[in-house]
Every structure is written in structure tokens, then in C-alpha cells.
C-alpha positions in Angstrom: 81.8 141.4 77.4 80.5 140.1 80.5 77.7 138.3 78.8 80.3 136.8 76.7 82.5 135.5 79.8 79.2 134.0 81.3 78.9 132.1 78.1 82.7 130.8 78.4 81.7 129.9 82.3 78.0 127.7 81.2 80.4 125.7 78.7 83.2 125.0 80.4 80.8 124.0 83.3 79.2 121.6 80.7 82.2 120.2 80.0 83.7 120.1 83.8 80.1 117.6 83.9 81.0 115.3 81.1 84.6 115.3 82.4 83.8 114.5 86.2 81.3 111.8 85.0 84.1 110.1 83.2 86.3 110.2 86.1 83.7 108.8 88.2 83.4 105.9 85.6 87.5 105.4 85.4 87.3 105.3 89.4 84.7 102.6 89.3 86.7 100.5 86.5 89.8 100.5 88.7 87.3 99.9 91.8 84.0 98.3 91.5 83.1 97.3 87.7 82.8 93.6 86.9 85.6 92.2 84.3 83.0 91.4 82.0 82.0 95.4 81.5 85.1 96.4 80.1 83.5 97.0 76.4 81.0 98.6 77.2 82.7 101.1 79.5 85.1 101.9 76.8 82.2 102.7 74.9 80.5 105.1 77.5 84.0 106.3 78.2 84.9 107.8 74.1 81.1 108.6 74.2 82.0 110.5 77.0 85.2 112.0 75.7 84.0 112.9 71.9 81.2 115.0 73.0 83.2 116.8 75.9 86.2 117.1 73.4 83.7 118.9 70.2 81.6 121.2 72.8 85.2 122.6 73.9 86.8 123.1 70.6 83.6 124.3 68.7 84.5 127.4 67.0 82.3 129.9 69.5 84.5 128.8 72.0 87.2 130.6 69.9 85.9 133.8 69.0 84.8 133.9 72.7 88.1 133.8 73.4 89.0 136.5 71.2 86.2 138.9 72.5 87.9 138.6 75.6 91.5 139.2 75.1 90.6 143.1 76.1 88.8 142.4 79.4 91.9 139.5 80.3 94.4 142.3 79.7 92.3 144.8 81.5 92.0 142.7 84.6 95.3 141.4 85.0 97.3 138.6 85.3 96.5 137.8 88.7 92.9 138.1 88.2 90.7 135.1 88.7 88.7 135.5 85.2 91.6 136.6 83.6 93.7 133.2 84.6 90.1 131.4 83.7 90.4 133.1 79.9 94.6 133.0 79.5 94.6 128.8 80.7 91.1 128.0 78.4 93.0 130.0 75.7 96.3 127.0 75.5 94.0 124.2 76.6 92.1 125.1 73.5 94.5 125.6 71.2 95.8 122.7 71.9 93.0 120.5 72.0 92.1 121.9 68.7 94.9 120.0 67.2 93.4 116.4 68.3 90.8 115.2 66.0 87.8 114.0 67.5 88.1 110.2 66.1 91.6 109.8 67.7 90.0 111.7 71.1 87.1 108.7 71.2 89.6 106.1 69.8 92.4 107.0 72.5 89.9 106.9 75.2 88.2 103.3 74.3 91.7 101.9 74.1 93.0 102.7 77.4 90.1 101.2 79.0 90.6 98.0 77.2 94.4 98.5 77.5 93.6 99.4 81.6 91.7 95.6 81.7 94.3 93.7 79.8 96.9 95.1 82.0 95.2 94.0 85.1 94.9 90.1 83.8 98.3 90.1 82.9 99.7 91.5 86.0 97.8 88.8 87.9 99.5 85.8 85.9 102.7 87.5 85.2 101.8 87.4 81.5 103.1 90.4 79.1 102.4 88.9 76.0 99.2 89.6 76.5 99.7 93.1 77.2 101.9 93.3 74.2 99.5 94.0 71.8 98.1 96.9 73.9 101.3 98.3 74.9 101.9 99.2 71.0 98.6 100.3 70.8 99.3 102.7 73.4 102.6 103.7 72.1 100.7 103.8 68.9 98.5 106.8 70.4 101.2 108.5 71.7 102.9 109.2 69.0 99.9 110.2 66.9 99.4 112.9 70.1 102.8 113.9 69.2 102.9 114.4 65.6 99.0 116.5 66.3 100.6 118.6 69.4 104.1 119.1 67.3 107.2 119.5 68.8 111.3 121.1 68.1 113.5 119.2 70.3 112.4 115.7 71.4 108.9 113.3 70.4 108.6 113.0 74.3 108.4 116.8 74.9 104.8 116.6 73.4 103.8 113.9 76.6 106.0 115.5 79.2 104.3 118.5 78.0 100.7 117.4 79.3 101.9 116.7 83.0 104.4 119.4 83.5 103.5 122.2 81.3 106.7 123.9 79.2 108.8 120.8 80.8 111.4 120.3 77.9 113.3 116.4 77.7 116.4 118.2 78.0 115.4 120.2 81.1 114.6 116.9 82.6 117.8 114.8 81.8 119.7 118.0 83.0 117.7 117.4 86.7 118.3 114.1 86.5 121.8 113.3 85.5 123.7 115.2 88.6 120.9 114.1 90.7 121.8 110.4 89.9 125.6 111.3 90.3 124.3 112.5 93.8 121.9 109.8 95.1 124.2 106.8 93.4 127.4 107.0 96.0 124.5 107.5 98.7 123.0 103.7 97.7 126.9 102.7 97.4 127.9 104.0 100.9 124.9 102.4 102.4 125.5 99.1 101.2 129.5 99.5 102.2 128.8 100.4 105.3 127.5 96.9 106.2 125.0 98.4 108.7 121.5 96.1 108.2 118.5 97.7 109.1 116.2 94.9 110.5 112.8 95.3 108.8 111.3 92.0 110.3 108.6 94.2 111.8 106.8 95.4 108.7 106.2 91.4 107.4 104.2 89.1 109.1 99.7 88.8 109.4 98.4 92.3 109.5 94.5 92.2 109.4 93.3 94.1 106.4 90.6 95.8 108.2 92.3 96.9 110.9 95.1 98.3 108.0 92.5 100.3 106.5 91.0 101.7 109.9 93.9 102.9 111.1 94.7 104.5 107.9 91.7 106.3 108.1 92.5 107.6 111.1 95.7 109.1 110.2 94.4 110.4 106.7 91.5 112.2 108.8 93.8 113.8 111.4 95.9 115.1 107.9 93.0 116.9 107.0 91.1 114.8 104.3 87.8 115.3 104.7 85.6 111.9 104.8 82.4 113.8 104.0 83.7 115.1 100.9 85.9 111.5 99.9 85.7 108.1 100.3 88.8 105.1 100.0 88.4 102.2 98.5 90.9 99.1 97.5 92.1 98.9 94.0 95.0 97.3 92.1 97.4 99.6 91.5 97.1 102.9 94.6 95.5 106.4 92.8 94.0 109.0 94.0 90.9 111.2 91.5 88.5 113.9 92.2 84.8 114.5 90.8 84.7 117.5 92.2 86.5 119.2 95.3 83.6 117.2 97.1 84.1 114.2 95.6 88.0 113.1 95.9 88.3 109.3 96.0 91.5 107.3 96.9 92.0 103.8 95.8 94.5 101.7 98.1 96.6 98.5 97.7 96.3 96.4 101.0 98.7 93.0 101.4 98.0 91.3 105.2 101.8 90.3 104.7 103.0 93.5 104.2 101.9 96.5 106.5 103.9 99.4 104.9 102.2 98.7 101.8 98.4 100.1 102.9 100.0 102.7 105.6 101.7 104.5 103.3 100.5 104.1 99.6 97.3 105.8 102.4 99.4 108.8 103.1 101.0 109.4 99.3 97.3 109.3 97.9 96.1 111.3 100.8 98.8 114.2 99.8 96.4 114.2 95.9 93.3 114.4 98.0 93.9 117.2 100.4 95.7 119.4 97.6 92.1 118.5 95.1 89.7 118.9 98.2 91.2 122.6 98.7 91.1 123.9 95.2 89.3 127.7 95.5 85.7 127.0 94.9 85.8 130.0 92.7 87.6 127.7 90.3 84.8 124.6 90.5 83.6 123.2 86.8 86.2 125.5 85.3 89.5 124.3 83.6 91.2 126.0 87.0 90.2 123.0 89.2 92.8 120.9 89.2 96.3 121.0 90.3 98.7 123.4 88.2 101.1 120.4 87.5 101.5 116.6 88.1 105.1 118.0 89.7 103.5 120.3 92.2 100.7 117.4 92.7 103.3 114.9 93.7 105.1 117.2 96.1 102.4 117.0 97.6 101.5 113.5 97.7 105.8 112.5 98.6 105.7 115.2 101.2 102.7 114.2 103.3 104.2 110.1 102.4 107.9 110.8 103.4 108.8 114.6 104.7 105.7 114.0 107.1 104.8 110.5 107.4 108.4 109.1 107.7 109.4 110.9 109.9 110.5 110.4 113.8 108.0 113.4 115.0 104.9 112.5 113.0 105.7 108.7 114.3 106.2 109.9 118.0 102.4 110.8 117.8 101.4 107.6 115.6 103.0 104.8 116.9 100.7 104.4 119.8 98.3 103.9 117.6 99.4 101.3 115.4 101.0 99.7 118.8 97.0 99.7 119.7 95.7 98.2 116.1 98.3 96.2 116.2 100.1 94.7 119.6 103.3 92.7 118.0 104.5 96.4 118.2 104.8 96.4 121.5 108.1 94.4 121.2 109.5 96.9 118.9 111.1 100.1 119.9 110.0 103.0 118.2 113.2 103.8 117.2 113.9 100.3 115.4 110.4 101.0 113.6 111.8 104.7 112.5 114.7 103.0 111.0 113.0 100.2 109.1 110.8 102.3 107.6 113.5 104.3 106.3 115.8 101.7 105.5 117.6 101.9 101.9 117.4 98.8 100.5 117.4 98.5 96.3 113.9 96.4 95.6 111.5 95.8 92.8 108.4 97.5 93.6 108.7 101.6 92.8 105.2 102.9 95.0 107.1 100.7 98.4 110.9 101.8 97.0 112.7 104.0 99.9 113.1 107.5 99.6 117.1 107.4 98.2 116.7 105.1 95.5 112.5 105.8 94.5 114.1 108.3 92.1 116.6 105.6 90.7 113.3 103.4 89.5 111.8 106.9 87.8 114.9 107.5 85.9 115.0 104.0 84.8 111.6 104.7 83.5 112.3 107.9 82.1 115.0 106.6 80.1 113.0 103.6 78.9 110.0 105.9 77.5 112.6 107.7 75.6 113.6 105.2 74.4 110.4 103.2 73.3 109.4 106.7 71.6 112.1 107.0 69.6 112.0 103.3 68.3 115.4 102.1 70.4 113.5 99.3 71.8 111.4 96.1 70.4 108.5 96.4 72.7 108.1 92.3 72.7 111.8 92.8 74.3 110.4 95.2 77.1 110.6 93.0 79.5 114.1 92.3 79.3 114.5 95.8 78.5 113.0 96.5 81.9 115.4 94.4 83.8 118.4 94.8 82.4 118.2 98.5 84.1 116.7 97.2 86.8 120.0 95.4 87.2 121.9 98.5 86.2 120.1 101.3 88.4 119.2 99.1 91.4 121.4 95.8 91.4 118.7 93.8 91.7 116.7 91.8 88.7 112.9 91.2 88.8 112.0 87.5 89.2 109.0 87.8 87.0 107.1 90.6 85.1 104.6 90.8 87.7 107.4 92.8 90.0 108.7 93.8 87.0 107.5 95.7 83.7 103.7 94.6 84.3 104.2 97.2 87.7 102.8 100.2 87.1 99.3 101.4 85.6 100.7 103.9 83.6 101.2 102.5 80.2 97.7 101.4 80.4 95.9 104.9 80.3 98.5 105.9 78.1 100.4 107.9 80.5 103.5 108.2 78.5 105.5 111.2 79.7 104.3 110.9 83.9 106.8 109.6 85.6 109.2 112.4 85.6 106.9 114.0 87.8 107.5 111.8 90.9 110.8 112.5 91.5 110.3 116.4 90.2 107.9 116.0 92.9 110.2 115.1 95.3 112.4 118.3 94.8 109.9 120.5 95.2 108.7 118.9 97.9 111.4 119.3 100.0 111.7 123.1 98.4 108.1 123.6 99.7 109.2 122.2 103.2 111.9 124.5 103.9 110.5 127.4 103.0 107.4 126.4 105.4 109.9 125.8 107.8 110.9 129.1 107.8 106.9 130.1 109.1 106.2 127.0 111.0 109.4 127.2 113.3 107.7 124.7 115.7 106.7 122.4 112.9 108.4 119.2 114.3 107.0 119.7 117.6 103.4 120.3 115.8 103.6 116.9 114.3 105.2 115.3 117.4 101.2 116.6 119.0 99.4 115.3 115.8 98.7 119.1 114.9 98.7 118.6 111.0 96.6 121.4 110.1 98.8 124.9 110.5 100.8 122.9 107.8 98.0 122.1 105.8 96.7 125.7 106.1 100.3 126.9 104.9 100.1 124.8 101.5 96.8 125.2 101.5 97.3 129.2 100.8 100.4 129.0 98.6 99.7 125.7 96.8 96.5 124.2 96.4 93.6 127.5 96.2 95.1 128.4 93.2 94.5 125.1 91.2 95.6 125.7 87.9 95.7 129.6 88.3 99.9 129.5 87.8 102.4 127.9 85.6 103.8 125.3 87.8 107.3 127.1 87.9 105.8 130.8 88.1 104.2 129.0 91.6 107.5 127.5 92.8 109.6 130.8 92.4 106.2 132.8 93.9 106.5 130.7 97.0 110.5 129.8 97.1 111.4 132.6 95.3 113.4 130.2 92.9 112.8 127.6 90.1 113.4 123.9 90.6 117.0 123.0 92.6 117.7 119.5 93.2 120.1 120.7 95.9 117.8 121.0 99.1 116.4 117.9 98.7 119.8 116.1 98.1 120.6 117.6 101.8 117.7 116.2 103.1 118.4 112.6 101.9 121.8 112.9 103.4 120.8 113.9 107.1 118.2 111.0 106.5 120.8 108.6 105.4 122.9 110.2 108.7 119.7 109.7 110.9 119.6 105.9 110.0 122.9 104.8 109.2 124.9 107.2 111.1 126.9 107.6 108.2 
């Protein structure tokens, strides 16, 4: 049976190969690659994805499976190979489902889809995304009706990021939590208090915005030998390997909070794929267990860390140094701008309170679009007609508006949920670290990041894929997801700033 295991391990290494090279070839699309290379990428790219896609679902992957039910139940749940046979098991059942034409397909389109986007963000121009938007939607419901599903045609995408997340389960999370955050946005904007953000616009040199963010991802932990950053269009964060985690940046010399902290979100992907147990490398256990617990970490080393007044006690010298209009601003006044709630257009530089108002608004419009409720030449005005409704404001082109986000492109139907799951558990994560790192605030306030990267480090990110994302949250909280601690924490924020 062991021989049979070390079979299971030389494929699934095999395949870890194909599926690292293809990463490495997405990160240099978004990157480095020349326009002009688009078709041939998308060829390498469902090259790439066929072959990787028949090696895993060849039928000797199956009976090896089945040799091994006995030696997964004798070892145990919590066993390492055990995990390695149960997780291959559903990735392989349901990949069998996906032909291998619609794999290669699916793959070539997103890379041209990916390219188109990118053109018509940079003239404002969704008709000529259109036609790859419904291709896109296209592929998504042809995953659906392979993958199957009882309730709700979305269940089948959210399924992919957060495994066993149901529609329902989401719109149950995110109906009181809007009837929460909502009178937060209202009392703000009653209370007539104006946060003066002046500070954060004006000439910031690139360079020295991408040094000092380097500096401060470094001190969090990332390891430089084992990652690199690079600019890109739209911020993302992808791994290789553990030793290979690459973050892609947005910089604007107009805008400094753009760079700084799109730096620290992306830095919270790297340092959770950068401390995967090697005992998990070129397995299917090497990634995170769920987009939700990958995104906790990424909003909790942006916000719960890099927000706040201790983490910026220790910083602000620093940018003060990189960049010397500073000087004339107290560091309190910097605290509150960069926590100001303000209802804007872009979702990666939205403020903590009403981030989760620009998910929802997506949510709701990829339920829609999958069901047929909206004329996808109409998405634009789709998009800010609830931009209207959820924020108040109205986006004065499609550039800031439904051109925004990547996502569509690479067919990433059924992701955005994640973020603002990933804030709850963040904030879950953070109190129960709390309760271990009693000095925590004063540990930031010295620029002492790594007890609490050692403490997520051995209750989050060894494990990889080891746990269903909430059999992990209750193992560390000791209960499933609960909007409620992290509606707390946006209220003392609100009452830090405000005073309200």
C-alpha cells in the first residue's frame, strides 16, 4: 500500500509542476509579457491545463484511491497522508466531471478575456469587453451544469473558493451584516465630522513608494529570498512554490495609500503561501484551505495590523523619512485619514466600514448575471445603479466602475464573497490571538511582527489545505463563522475616529 501512496505522491508532484509553471506564466501575463503574446500564451496556457487536467483524472489515479481508503482510515483523520488521500479523493471527483476540451477551452479564454480586459480598462471601453464577459459567463455556467448543484447555479462557483459554502449561507452572513454596517455609514455622514485626507494626495515618488513598502512587508515577515514584487494592473498576490510567492502592486505617484497598502493586503497571501508545511509541497495540500481563510489573512495584516495606531506608532517615522511633507502632519491626523469612512468608487482603496458594501453589491450582481436577471450589454448601468444604491455615490466612467476588478476576466465567478468572509474571520482570528499575545499592541508599537506571525503561522497557514475551512475556524475559535466580533471592531474604529 505504501508503494501505491508513493505512486499517488510522483503524480500529484507531476501535476504540482505543470500547475506551478502555469502560474508562473499567468504572473508574467499580468507582469512582464508583451501585448502582442497574448495568443500564444493562451495556447501554452490550455496546453498547460489539458495535460495537467488528463494526468489527474486518468483512471489509475482512481483505483489508487480506492487501494487506499484502508490505510486513510487506518491512519486517521489528522494524519498528514491521510488528509493527502481524503482532499485528492473530492478534487478528483470533481475534476472528473470537467471534460478536458472545456478544461483547455476555459483556460485559453481567460487569457484572452485577461488581455481584453486590460485595453478596455485603459480607455474606459466595455463594449469591448462585452463579448468576453459572456464568454466568461458562458464557462461558468457550463462548470455549473458539469459540477451540479440543488439549491442555487452560484453554489457550484462559490463552491471552488470556499468549499461546502452554500448561496444561502452567504446571503444569511450578509443581510444582518449590511443592516449592521449601513446605520454605521449613515451615522458617519450625519455626524458632519470631515476627516481631512489632504495628506494621502499630492507627488509621491514611485520608487521611493515601493522601497518603503519593502521595508515594511520584510519586517512582516515575507521573505525576499523566497518572493519578489513587481507592478501590475490590477494588485494579486501567487505562489510557484512556498519559495516562489510573487506579489504584483498598483503604484499611483498621486495617491500614496494606493501602493502602501494594496503592499500589506498582498503581503498577508504571501506570508500565509510562504509558510505552508513543506511536507505538503507539490501535493494538492499546498495552498491555502479557502479563499475565506486566505483573505483573513491578507485584510488582517492590511487593516487589523496595518491600520492601526500601534503598527503606525513604529511606521510613521519611516514614511516621515521617505517622505518629509509628513513632517507637517501629526500622526494622529494620518491615523484618522487612513481610516476615514468615506463611500468611493474603487473597492481594493474602499475603507474598512463600507469595503464590504462594494462585495455585496457584487455578490448580488453575479447572482444575478447567473441566473439571466441582467443583459450583460446593460452591466454597466447595472453596476452603478447599486453603486448608487449601496454607496451613494455613481461611477463617472467604467474605468472606476464595472471595468474595476480582474475577476470576471479569469473567470472568477463566485470570489468575491470571500473578502468580506475574510474580514470576519479575520477579526475572529485576532481575538482569539489576543487572548495569547496579551502584549500584542505594544509588540507592534516596537515593530515586533513575528510572535504574531508565528501564532497564525501554527494555527493557520502549516496546515495548507489539510482542514475544511470551517473545521479550521472552530479548531482555532472554537466556533464557525460570527459576523458579530468583527461588527464590534468596526464600531470602536468608527469610535476611535469619529468619536461617535
Amino acid at each position: 500500500m505504501q508503494d501505491t501512496l508513493n505512486a499517488l505522491k510522483v503524480r500529484l508532484g507531476t501535476i504540482s509542476d505543470l500547475e506551478q509553471a502555469s502560474s508562473l506564466l499567468h504572473y508574467d501575463q499580468e507582469a512582464f509579457m508583451p501585448m502582442g503574446a497574448s495568443q500564444a500564451r493562451a495556447t501554452q496556457m490550455a496546453t498547460l491545463s489539458s495535460v495537467s487536467h488528463d494526468l489527474f483524472v486518468a483512471d489509475e489515479v482512481g483505483q489508487w484511491l480506492e487501494e487506499l481508503r484502508p490505510l486513510e482510515q487506518e491512519l486517521g483523520h489528522d494524519d498528514n497522508d491521510a488528509s493527502i488521500i481524503r482532499v485528492v479523493r473530492q478534487d478528483y471527483e470533481r475534476t472528473r466531471k470537467l471534460p478536458t476540451e472545456y478544461v483547455a477551452r476555459a483556460a485559453e479564454t481567460y487569457i484572452l478575456a485577461n488581455e481584453q480586459w486590460r485595453k478596455a480598462r485603459a480607455d474606459s471601453d466595455f463594449p469591448l469587453f462585452l463579448p468576453w464577459v459572456r464568454k466568461c459567463v458562458d464557462l461558468a455556467h457550463e462548470y455549473a451544469e458539469y459540477q451540479g448543484y440543488e439549491d442555487h447555479v452560484y453554489d457550484a462557483l462559490l463552491d471552488q473558493f470556499e468549499p461546502g459554502m452554500k448561496t444561502r449561507e452567504v446571503e444569511s452572513i450578509f443581510t444582518p451584516l449590511r443592516d449592521e454596517i449601513t446605520p454605521l455609514v449613515q451615522a458617519v455622514a450625519a455626524s458632519g465630522i470631515k476627516i481631512d485626507t489632504a495628506c494621502l494626495h499630492g507627488q509621491f515618488d514611485p520608487l521611493a513608494q515601493r522601497s518603503l513598502g519593502n521595508v515594511l512587508v520584510s519586517a512582516y515577515g515575507f521573505d525576499v529570498n523566497r518572493g519578489r514584487v513587481d507592478e501590475v494592473t490590477h494588485p494579486f498576490c501567487t505562489s510557484m512554490s512556498r519559495d516562489d510567492v510573487r506579489m504584483g502592486t498598483r503604484v499611483s505617484a498621486q495617491r500614496i495609500n494606493e501602493n502602501l497598502f494594496s503592499m500589506l493586503h498582498e503581503c498577508g497571501h504571501a506570508l500565509y503561501d510562504q509558510n505552508i508545511d513543506s511536507c505538503f509541497d507539490r501535493t494538492s495540500l499546498s495552498s491555502g484551505c479557502s479563499l475565506g481563510l486566505h483573505e483573513s489573512q491578507s485584510r488582517m495584516w492590511e487593516n487589523l495590523v496595518g491600520r492601526s495606531r500601534p503598527f503606525w506608532h513604529w511606521a510613521y517615522p519611516m514614511l516621515q523619512a521617505y517622505f518629509p511633507s509628513f513632517h507637517a502632519v501629526g500622526l494622529d491626523d494620518f491615523y484618522k485619514a487612513i481610516n476615514t469612512v468615506n463611500p468611493s468608487f474603487i473597492r481594493v482603496e474602499a475603507d474598512e466600514v463600507t469595503y464590504n458594501l462594494h462585495i455585496m453589491l457584487r455578490f448580488e450582481l453575479e447572482k444575478a448575471m447567473m441566473e439571466g436577471q441582467v443583459d450583460l450589454a446593460h452591466l454597466p448601468q447595472e453596476w452603478n445603479d447599486r453603486m448608487q444604491t449601496y454607496l451613494g455615490v455613481t461611477p463617472p466612467n467604467d474605468r472606476l466602475g464595472v471595468l474595476q476588478d480582474v475577476h470576471w476576466s479569469f473567470g472568477s465567478l463566485g470570489y468575491f464573497p470571500t473578502y468580506s468572509l475574510g474580514n470576519i474571520i479575520s477579526v475572529q482570528l485576532w481575538e482569539t490571538c489576543r487572548q495569547d499575545l496579551v502584549d500584542l499592541d505594544a509588540q507592534l508599537a516596537r515593530g515586533e511582527f513575528a510572535p504574531l506571525l508565528a501564532w497564525m503561522k501554527e494555527r493557520v497557514h502549516r496546515h495548507g489545505r489539510k482542514h475544511e475551512p470551517m473545521e479550521l475556524l472552530r479548531k482555532i475559535t472554537g466556533a464557525g463563522i460570527d459576523a458579530g466580533p468583527y461588527v464590534e471592531y468596526l464600531k470602536a474604529k468608527i469610535h476611535d475616529v469619529y468619536g461617535i
